[in-house]
One Martini backbone bead per residue (centre of mass of N, CA, C, O) as a GRO file, in nm:
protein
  471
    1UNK     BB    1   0.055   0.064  -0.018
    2UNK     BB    2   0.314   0.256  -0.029
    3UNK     BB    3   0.359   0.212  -0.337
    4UNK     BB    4   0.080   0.343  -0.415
    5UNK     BB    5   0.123   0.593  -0.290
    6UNK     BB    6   0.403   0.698  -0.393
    7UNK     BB    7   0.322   0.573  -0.737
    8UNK     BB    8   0.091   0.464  -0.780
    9UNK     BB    9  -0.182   0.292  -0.865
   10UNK     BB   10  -0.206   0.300  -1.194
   11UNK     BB   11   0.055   0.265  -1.234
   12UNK     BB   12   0.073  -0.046  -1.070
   13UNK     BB   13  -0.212  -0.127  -1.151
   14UNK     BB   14  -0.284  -0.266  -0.873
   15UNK     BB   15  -0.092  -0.426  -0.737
   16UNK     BB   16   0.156  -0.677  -0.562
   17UNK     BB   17   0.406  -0.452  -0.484
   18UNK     BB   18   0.729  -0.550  -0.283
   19UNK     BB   19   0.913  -0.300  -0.300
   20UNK     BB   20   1.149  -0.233  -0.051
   21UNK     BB   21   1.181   0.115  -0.043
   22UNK     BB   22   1.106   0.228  -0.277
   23UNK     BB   23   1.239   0.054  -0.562
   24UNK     BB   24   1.167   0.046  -0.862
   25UNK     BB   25   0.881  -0.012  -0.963
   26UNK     BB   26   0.846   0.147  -1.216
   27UNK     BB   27   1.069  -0.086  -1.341
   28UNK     BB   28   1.099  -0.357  -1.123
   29UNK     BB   29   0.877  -0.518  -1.064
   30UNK     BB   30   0.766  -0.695  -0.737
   31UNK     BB   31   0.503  -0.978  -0.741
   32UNK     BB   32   0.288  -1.083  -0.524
   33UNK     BB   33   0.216  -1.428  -0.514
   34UNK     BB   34  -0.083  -1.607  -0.460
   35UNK     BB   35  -0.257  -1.333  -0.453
   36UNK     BB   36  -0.493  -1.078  -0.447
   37UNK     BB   37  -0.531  -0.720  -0.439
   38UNK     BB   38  -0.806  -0.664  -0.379
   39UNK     BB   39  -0.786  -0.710  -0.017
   40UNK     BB   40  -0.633  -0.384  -0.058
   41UNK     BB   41  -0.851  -0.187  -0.098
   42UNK     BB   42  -1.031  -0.111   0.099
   43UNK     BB   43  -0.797  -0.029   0.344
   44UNK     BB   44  -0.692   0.177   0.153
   45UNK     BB   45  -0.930   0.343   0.118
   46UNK     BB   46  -0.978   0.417   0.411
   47UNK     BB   47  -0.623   0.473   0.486
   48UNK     BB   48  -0.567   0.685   0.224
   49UNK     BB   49  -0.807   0.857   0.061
   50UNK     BB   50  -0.932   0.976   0.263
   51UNK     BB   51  -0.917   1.317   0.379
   52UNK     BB   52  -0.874   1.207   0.704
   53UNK     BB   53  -0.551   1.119   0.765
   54UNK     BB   54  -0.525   1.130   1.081
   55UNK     BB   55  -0.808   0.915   1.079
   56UNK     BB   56  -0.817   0.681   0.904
   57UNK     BB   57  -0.779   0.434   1.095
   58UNK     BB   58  -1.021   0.532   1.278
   59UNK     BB   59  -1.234   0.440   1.027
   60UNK     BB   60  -1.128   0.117   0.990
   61UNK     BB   61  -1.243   0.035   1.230
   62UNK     BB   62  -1.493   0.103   1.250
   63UNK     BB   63  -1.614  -0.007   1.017
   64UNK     BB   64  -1.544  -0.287   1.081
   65UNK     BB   65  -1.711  -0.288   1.369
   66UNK     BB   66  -2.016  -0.229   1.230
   67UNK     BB   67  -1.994  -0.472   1.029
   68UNK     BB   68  -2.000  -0.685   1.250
   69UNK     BB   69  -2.229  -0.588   1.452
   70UNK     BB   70  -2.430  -0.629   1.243
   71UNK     BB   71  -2.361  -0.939   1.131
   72UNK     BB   72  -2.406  -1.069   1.385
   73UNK     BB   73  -2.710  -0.978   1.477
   74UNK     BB   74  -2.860  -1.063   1.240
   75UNK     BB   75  -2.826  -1.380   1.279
   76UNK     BB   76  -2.988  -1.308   1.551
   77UNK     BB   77  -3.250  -1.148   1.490
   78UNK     BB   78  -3.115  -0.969   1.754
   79UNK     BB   79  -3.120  -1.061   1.988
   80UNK     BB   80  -2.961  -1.055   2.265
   81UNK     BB   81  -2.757  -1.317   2.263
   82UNK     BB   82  -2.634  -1.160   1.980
   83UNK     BB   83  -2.564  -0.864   2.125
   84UNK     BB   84  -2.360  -0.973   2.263
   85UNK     BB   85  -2.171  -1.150   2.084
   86UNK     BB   86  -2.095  -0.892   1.919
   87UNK     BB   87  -1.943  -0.768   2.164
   88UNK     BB   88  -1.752  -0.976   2.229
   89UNK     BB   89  -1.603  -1.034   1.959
   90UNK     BB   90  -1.480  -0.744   1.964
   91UNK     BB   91  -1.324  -0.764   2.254
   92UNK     BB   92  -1.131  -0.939   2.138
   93UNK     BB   93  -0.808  -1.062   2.036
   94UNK     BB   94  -0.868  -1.186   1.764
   95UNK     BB   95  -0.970  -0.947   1.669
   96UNK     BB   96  -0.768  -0.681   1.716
   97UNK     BB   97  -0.580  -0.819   1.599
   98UNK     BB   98  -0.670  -0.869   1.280
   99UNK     BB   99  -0.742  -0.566   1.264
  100UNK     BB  100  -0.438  -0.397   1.317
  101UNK     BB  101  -0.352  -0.630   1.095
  102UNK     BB  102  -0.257  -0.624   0.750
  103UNK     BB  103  -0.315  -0.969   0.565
  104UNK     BB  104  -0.328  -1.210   0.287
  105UNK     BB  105  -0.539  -1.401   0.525
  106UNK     BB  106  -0.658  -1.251   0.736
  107UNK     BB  107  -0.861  -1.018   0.640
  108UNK     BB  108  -1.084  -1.212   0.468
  109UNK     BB  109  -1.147  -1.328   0.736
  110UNK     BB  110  -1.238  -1.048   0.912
  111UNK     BB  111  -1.441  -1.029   0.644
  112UNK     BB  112  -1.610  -1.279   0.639
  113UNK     BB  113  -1.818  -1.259   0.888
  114UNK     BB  114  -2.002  -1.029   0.821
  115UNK     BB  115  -2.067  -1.134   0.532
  116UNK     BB  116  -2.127  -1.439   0.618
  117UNK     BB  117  -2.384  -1.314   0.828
  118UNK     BB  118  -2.524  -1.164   0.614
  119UNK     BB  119  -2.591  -1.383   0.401
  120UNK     BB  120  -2.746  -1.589   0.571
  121UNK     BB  121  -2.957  -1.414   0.711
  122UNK     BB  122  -3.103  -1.407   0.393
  123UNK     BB  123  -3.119  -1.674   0.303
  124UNK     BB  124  -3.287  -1.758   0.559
  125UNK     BB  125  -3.539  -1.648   0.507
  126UNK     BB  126  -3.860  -1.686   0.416
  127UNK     BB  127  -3.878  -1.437   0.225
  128UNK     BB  128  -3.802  -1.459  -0.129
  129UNK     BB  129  -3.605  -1.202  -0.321
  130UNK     BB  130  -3.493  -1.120  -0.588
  131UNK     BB  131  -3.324  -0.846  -0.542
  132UNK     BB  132  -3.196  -0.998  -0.301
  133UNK     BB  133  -3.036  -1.183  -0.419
  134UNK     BB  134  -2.870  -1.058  -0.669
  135UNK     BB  135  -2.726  -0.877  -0.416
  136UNK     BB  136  -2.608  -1.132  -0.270
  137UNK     BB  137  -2.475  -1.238  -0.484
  138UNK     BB  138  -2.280  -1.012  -0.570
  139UNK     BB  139  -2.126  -0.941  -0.284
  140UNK     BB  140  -2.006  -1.261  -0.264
  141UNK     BB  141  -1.860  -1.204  -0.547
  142UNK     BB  142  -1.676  -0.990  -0.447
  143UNK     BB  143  -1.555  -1.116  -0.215
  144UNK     BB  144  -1.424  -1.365  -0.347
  145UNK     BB  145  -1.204  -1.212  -0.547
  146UNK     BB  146  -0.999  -1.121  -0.337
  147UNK     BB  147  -0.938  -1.422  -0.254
  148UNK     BB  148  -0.882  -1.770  -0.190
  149UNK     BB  149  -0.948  -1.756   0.129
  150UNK     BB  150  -1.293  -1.752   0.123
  151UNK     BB  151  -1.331  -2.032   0.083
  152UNK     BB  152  -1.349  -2.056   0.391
  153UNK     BB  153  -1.605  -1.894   0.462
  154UNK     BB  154  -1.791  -2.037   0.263
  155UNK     BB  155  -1.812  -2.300   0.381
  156UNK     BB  156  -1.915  -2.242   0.665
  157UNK     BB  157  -2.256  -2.141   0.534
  158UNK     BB  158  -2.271  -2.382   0.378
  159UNK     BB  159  -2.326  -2.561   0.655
  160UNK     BB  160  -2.530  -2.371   0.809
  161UNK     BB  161  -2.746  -2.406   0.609
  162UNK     BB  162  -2.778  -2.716   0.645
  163UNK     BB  163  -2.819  -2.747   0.903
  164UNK     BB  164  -3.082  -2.541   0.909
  165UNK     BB  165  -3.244  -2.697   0.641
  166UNK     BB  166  -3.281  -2.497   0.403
  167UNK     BB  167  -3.456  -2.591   0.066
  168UNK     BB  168  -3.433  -2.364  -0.074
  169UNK     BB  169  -3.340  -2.314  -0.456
  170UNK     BB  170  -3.211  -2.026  -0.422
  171UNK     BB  171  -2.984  -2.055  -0.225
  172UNK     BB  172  -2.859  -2.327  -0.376
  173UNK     BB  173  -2.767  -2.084  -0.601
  174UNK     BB  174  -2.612  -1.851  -0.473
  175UNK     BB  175  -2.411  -2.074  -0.392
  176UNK     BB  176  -2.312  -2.191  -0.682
  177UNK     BB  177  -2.187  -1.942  -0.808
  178UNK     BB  178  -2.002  -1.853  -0.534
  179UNK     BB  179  -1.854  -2.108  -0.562
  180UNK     BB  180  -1.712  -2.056  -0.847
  181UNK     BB  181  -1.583  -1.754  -0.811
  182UNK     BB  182  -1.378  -1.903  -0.584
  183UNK     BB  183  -1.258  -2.116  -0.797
  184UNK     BB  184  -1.153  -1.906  -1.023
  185UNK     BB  185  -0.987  -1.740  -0.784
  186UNK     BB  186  -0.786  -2.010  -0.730
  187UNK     BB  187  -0.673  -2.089  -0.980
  188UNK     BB  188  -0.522  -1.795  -1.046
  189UNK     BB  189  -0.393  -1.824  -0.825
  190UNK     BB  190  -0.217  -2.072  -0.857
  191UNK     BB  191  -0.087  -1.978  -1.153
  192UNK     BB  192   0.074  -1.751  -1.022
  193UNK     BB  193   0.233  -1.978  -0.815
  194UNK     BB  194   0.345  -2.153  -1.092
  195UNK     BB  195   0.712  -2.210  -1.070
  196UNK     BB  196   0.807  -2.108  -0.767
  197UNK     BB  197   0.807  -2.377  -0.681
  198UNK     BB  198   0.935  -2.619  -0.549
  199UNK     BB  199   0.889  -2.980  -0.514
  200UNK     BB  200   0.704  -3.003  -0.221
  201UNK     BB  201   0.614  -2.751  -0.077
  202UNK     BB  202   0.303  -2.776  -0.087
  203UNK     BB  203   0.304  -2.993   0.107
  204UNK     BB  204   0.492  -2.863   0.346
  205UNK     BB  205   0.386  -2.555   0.360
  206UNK     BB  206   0.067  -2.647   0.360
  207UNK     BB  207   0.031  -2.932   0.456
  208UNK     BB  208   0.139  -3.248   0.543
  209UNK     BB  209   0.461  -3.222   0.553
  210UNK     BB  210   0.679  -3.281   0.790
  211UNK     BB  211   0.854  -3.031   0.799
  212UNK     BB  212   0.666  -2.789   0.700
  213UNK     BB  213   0.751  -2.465   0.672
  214UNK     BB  214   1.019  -2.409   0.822
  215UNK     BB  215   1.139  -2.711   0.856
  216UNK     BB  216   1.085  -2.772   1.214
  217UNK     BB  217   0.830  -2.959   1.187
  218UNK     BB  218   0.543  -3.170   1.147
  219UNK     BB  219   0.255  -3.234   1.356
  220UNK     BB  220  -0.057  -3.296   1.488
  221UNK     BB  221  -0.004  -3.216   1.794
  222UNK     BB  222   0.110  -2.994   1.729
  223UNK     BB  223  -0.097  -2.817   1.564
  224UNK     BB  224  -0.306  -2.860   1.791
  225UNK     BB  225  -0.164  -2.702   1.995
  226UNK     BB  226  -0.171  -2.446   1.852
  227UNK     BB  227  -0.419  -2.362   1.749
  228UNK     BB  228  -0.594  -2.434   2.022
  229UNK     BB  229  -0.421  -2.235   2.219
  230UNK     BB  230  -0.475  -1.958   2.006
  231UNK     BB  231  -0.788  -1.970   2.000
  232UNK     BB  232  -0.819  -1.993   2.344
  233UNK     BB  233  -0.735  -1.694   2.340
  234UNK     BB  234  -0.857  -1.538   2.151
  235UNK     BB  235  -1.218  -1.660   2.219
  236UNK     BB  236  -1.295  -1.726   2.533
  237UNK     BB  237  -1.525  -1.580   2.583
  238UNK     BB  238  -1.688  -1.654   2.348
  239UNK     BB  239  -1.666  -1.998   2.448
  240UNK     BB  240  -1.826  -1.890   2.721
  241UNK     BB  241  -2.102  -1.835   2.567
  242UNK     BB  242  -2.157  -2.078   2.421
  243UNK     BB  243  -2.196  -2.243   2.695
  244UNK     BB  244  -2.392  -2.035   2.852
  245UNK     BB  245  -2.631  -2.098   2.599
  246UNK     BB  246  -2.605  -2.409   2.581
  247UNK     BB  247  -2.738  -2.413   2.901
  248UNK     BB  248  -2.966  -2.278   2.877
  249UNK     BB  249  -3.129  -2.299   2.604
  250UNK     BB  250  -3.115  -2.646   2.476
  251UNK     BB  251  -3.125  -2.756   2.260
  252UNK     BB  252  -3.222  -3.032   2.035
  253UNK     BB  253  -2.969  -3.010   1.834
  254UNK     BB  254  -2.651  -3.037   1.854
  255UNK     BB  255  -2.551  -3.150   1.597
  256UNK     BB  256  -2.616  -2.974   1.422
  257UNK     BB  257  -2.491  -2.675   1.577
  258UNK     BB  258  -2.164  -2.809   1.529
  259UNK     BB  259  -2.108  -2.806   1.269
  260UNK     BB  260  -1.991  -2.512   1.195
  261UNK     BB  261  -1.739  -2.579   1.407
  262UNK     BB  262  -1.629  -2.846   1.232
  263UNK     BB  263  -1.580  -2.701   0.981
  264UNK     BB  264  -1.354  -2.492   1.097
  265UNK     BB  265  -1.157  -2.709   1.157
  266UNK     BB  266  -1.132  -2.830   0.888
  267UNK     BB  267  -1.030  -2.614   0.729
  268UNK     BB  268  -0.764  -2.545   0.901
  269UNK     BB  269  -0.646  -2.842   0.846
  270UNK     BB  270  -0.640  -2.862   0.529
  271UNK     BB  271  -0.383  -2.620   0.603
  272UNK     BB  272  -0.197  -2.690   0.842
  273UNK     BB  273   0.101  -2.588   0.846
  274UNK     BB  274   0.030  -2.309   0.801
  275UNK     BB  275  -0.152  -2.239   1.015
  276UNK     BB  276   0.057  -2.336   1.237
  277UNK     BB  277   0.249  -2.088   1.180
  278UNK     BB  278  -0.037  -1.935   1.142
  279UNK     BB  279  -0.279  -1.871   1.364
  280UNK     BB  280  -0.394  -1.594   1.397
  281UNK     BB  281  -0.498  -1.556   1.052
  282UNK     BB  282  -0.752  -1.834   1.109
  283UNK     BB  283  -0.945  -1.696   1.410
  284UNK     BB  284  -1.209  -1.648   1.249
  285UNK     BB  285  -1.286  -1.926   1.133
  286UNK     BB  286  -1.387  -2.014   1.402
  287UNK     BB  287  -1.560  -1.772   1.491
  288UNK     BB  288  -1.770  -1.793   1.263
  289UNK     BB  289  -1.859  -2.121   1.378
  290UNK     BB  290  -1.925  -2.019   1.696
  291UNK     BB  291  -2.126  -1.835   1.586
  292UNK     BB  292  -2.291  -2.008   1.432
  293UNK     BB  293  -2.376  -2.233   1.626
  294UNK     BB  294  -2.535  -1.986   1.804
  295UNK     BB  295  -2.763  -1.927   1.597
  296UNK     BB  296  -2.897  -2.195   1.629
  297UNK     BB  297  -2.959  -2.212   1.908
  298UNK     BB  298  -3.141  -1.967   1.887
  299UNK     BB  299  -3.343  -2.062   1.657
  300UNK     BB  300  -3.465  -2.271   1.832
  301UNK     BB  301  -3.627  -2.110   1.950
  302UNK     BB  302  -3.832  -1.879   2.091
  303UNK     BB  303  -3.850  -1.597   1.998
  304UNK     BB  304  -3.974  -1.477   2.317
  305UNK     BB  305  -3.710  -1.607   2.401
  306UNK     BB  306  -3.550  -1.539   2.635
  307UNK     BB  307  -3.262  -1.597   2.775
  308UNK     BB  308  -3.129  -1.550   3.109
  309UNK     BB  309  -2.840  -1.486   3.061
  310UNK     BB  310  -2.950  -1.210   2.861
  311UNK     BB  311  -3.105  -1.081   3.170
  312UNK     BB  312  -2.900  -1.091   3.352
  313UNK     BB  313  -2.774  -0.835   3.469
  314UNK     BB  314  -2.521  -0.888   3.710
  315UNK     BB  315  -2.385  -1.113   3.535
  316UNK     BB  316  -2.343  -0.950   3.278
  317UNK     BB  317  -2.128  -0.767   3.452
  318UNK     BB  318  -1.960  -0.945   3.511
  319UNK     BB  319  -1.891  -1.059   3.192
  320UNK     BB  320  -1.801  -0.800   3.111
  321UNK     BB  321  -1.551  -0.755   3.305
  322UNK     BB  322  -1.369  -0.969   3.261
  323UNK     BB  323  -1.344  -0.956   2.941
  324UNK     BB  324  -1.200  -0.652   2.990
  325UNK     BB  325  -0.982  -0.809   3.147
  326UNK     BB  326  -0.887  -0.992   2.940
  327UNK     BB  327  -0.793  -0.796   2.744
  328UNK     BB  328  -0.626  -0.606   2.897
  329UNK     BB  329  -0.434  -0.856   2.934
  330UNK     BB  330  -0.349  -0.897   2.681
  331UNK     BB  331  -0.258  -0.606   2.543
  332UNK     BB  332  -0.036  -0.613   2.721
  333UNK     BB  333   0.129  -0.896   2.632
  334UNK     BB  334   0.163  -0.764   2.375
  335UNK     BB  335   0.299  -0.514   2.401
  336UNK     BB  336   0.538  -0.683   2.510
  337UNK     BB  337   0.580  -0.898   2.266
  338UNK     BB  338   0.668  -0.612   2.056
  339UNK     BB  339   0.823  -0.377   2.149
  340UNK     BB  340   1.117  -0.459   2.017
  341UNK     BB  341   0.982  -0.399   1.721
  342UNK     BB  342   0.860  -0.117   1.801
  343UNK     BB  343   1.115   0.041   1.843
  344UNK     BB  344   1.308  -0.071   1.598
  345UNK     BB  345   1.111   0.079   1.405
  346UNK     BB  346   1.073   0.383   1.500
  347UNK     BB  347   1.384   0.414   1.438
  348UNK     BB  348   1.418   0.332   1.121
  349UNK     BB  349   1.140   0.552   1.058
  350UNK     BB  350   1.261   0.820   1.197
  351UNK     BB  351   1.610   0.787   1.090
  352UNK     BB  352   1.555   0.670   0.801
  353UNK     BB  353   1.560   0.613   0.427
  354UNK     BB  354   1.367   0.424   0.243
  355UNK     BB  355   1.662   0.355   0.082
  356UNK     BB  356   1.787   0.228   0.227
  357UNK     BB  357   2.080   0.029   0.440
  358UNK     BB  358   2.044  -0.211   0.676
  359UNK     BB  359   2.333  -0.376   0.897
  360UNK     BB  360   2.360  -0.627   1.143
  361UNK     BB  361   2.569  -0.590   1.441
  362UNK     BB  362   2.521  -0.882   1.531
  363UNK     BB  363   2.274  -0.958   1.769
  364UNK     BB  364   1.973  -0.736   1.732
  365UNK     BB  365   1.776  -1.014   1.608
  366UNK     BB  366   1.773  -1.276   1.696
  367UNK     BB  367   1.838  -1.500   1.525
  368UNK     BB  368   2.053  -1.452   1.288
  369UNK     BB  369   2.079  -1.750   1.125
  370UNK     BB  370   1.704  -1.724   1.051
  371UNK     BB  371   1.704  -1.512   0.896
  372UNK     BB  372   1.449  -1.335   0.694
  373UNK     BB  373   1.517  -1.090   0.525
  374UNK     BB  374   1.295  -1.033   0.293
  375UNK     BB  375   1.098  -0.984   0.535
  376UNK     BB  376   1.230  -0.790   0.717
  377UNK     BB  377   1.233  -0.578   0.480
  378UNK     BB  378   0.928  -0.549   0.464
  379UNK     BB  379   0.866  -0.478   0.780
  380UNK     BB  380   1.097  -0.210   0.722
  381UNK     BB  381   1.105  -0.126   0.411
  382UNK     BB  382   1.411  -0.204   0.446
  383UNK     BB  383   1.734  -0.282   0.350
  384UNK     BB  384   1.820  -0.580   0.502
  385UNK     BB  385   2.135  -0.722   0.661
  386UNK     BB  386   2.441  -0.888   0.606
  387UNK     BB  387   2.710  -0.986   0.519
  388UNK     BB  388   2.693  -1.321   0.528
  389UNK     BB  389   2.371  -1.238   0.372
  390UNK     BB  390   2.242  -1.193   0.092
  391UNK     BB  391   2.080  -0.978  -0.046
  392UNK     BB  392   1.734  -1.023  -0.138
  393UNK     BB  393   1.596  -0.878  -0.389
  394UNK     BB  394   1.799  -0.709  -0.553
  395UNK     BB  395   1.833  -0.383  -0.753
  396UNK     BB  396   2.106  -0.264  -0.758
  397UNK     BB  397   2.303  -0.125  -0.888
  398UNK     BB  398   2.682  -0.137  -0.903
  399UNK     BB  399   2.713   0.175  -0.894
  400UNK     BB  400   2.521   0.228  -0.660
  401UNK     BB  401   2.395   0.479  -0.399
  402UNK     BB  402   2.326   0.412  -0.058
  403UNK     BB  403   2.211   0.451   0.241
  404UNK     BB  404   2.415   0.343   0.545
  405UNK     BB  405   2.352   0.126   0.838
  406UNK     BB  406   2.361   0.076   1.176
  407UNK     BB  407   2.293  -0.209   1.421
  408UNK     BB  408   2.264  -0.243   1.744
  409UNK     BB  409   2.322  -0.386   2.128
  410UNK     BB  410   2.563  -0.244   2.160
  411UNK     BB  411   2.857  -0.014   2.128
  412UNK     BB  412   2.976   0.164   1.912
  413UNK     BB  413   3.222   0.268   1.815
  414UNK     BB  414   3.416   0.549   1.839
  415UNK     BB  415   3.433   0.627   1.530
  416UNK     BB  416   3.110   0.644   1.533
  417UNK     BB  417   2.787   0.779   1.450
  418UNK     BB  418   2.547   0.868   1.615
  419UNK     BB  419   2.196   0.870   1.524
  420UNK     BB  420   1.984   0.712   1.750
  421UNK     BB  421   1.835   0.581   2.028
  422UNK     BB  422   1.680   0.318   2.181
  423UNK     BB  423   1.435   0.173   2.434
  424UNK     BB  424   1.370  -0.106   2.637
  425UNK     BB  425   1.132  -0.061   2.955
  426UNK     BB  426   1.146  -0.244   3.156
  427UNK     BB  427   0.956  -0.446   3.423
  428UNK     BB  428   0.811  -0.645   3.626
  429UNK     BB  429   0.574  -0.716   3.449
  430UNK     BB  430   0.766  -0.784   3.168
  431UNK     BB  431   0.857  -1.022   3.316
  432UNK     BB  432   0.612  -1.180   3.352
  433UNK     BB  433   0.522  -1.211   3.045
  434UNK     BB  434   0.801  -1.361   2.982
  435UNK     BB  435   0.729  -1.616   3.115
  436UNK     BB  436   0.481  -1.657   2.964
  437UNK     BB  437   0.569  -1.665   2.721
  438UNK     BB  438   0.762  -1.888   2.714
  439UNK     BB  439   0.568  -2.090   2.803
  440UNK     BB  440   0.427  -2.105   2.545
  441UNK     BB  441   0.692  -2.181   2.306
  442UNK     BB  442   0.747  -2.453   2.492
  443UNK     BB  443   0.446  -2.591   2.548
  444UNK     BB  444   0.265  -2.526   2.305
  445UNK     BB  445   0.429  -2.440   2.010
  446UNK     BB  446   0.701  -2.587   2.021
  447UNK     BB  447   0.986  -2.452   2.014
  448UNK     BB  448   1.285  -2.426   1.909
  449UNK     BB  449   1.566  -2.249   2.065
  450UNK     BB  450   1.603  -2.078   1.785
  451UNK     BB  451   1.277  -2.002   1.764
  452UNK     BB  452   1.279  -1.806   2.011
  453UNK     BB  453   1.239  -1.513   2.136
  454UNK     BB  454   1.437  -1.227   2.184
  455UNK     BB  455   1.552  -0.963   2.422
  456UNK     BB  456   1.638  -0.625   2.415
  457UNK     BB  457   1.696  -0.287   2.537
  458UNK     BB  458   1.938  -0.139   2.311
  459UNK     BB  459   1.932   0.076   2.047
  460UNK     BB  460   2.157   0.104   1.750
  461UNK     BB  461   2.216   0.399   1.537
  462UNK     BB  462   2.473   0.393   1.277
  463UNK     BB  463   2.785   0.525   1.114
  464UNK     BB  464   3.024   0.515   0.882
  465UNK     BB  465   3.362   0.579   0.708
  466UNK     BB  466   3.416   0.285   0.750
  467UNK     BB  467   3.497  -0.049   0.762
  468UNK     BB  468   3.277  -0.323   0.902
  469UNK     BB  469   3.234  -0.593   1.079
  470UNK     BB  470   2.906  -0.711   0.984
  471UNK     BB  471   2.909  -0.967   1.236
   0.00000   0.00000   0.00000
């Protein structure tokens, strides 16, 4: 979105060109492979276009926000239960994530929500017009063609309608259309990223393949503790909400219920390997299946019957105040395991200029010798490398000349130029994050001790006159 801001959206075609650094992206484009284009131009249009420049990104907040409140309300008929329901979703951590950072696989998720409850809601009606019918075809496969990952979120509406009993053939006429739409938009993912791997990759960057996707081994075991424990982390209020309408409202047939909770977690797990090393990226999917599954059991009662769960004042203020007890200790927690990278991104992005050469001198970001430089210089815009690891996806010509810096966590040379420190302030609080992250990454994710995230205190950012060890 940064290339599209500075060289333009209609000169880069609209593509996904990710030259980090705003190098040379109109001579020659770096488009990355296999997802659509289409799925930042939303978020690029809150964010970017709209006028009201220092306001953009809370504007996109609201509208995301409004727009799952209004979906996922509407599929629970109104009813209370599901105006907490979406109250709920909204304050949860697995929201929050997905929702403050725009990825090529979480966004199409956590719009999806709103979207495929918005479409279900519809479908179910019991009187059904050809012009509501048509818009909703519509709407839904504008939606579809934004990435091929939206197939996920369409199978699981695709269950909840089955679930529902639904019979009439308007509504599976418009799923099988936009189930078309999303074949066609998986088909094109799919050949512009053929060629691109070795054979085999496919297998285990995305499947079940051993190796896995970072190449650390992957079972099921292990994937099953991975998206487990970060689903129940991302939605646990949700699942409790979930439980105590199990409990009161006490659906006919649990298992009919149960469908779309079921459906989410076979989506997730048909691409294993990727999802368990991405799990925060697919918590849309399983949260999607809870709202439906929560919906269906909401629907089994008589409309006039509130269940007693979402009219009891006292509990409902108890379990309101928990909530916000676990967001704000998520956030807390998250912010202190991101610190970290927020420092060293400030100091990059507001002392150094976009088209720089930045090198790693010494071990001042997790272990140097895993480090994914391309991926890196994504994440801060600017080519990061250092001597030993050759910079990938270079484009400078050989005797061209940008800005270079130095980054430490130690003290930069006598004859070295500081140009400005970083510190990351821990307390107590932040020990206490440090043990509980620690243990979430040895016990839960199972990383290997190679692959788990180091702490430093205080960054230097400096230029040098001549040359120095880059190691």
């Amino acid at each position: 979105m940064r290339n599209w801001l500075a060289d333009g959206f209609f000169e880069l075609k609209g593509q996904l060109v990710y030259n980090y650094g705003g190098l040379l992206p109109n001579e020659k484009m770096t488009i990355y492979p296999g997802h659509r284009p289409c799925l930042l131009y939303i978020p690029y249009f809150l964010k970017y276009l709209l006028p009201f420049k220092s306001a953009n990104f809370g504007i996109y907040v609201i509208f995301m926000t409004c727009l799952s409140f209004w979906g996922i309300a509407r599929i629970f008929e109104y009813r209370p239960y599901g105006v907490i329901a979406a109250c709920i979703f909204c304050l949860c951590p697995g929201y929050i994530a997905n929702i403050t950072k725009i990825d090529t696989i979480s966004f199409p998720g956590i719009l999806g929500v709103p979207i495929m409850c918005l479409a279900g809601s519809f479908l179910t009606e019991k009187t059904q017009r050809i012009p509501r019918l048509i818009a909703v075809a519509t709407g839904m496969s504008l939606f579809m063609v934004l990435n091929w990952s939206t197939l996920f979120t369409f199978s699981i509406l695709g269950i909840f309608i089955v679930a529902l009993g639904i019979r009439r053939q308007s509504a599976y006429l418009v799923l099988t259309l936009v189930g078309a739409v999303g074949l066609w938009t998986l088909y094109f993912a799919m050949k512009s990223r053929s060629g691109l791997n070795e054979q085999g990759d496919l297998w285990n960057h995305y499947l079940f393949g051993p190796a896995g996707y970072d190449n650390n081994g992957m079972t099921w075991s292990k994937a099953a503790l991975r998206i487990f424990g970060v689903n129940l982390m991302a939605w646990m209020p949700l699942f409790g909400w979930l439980i105590a309408g199990a409990i009161t409202i006490r659906p006919h047939k649990y298992v009919f219920c149960l469908l779309p909770l079921f459906g989410s977690a076979i989506t997730v797990f048909s691409m294993r390997n990727y999802n368990a090393h991405h799990p925060w990226g697919v918590v849309s999917l399983v949260a999607q299946g809870v709202l439906m599954t929560m919906a269906i059991m909401c629907r089994q009662t008589v409309r006039s019957c509130v269940p007693k769960l979402a009219s009891h004042r006292e509990l409902t203020f108890g379990l309101s105040a928990a909530l916000l007890l676990y967001t704000f200790s998520w956030i807390a927690l998250d912010t202190h395991n991101n610190k970290e990278f927020y420092n060293l991104y400030n100091l990059i992005s507001s002392k150094t200029e976009r088209s720089s050469r930045i090198f790693f001198v010494g071990n001042p970001y997790t272990n140097i010798e895993r480090i994914d430089w391309g991926a890196l210089s994504l994440e801060f815009d600017r080519k990061i490398s250092s001597k030993s690891v050759q910079q990938p996806n270079s484009q400078l010509a050989p005797n061209e000349h940008v800005p270079e810096y130095y980054i430490s966590t130690q003290s930069p040379p006598a004859h070295a130029q500081v140009i400005a420190t970083q510190s990351c302030d821990y307390g107590k609080v932040d020990i206490l994050m440090e043990n509980i992250l620690n243990f979430y990454r040895k016990n839960i994710a199972k990383r290997s001790k190679g692959d788990r995230k180091a702490y430093n205190g205080t960054f230097y950012l400096f230029t040098e006159t001549r040359r120095i060890d880059r190691d």
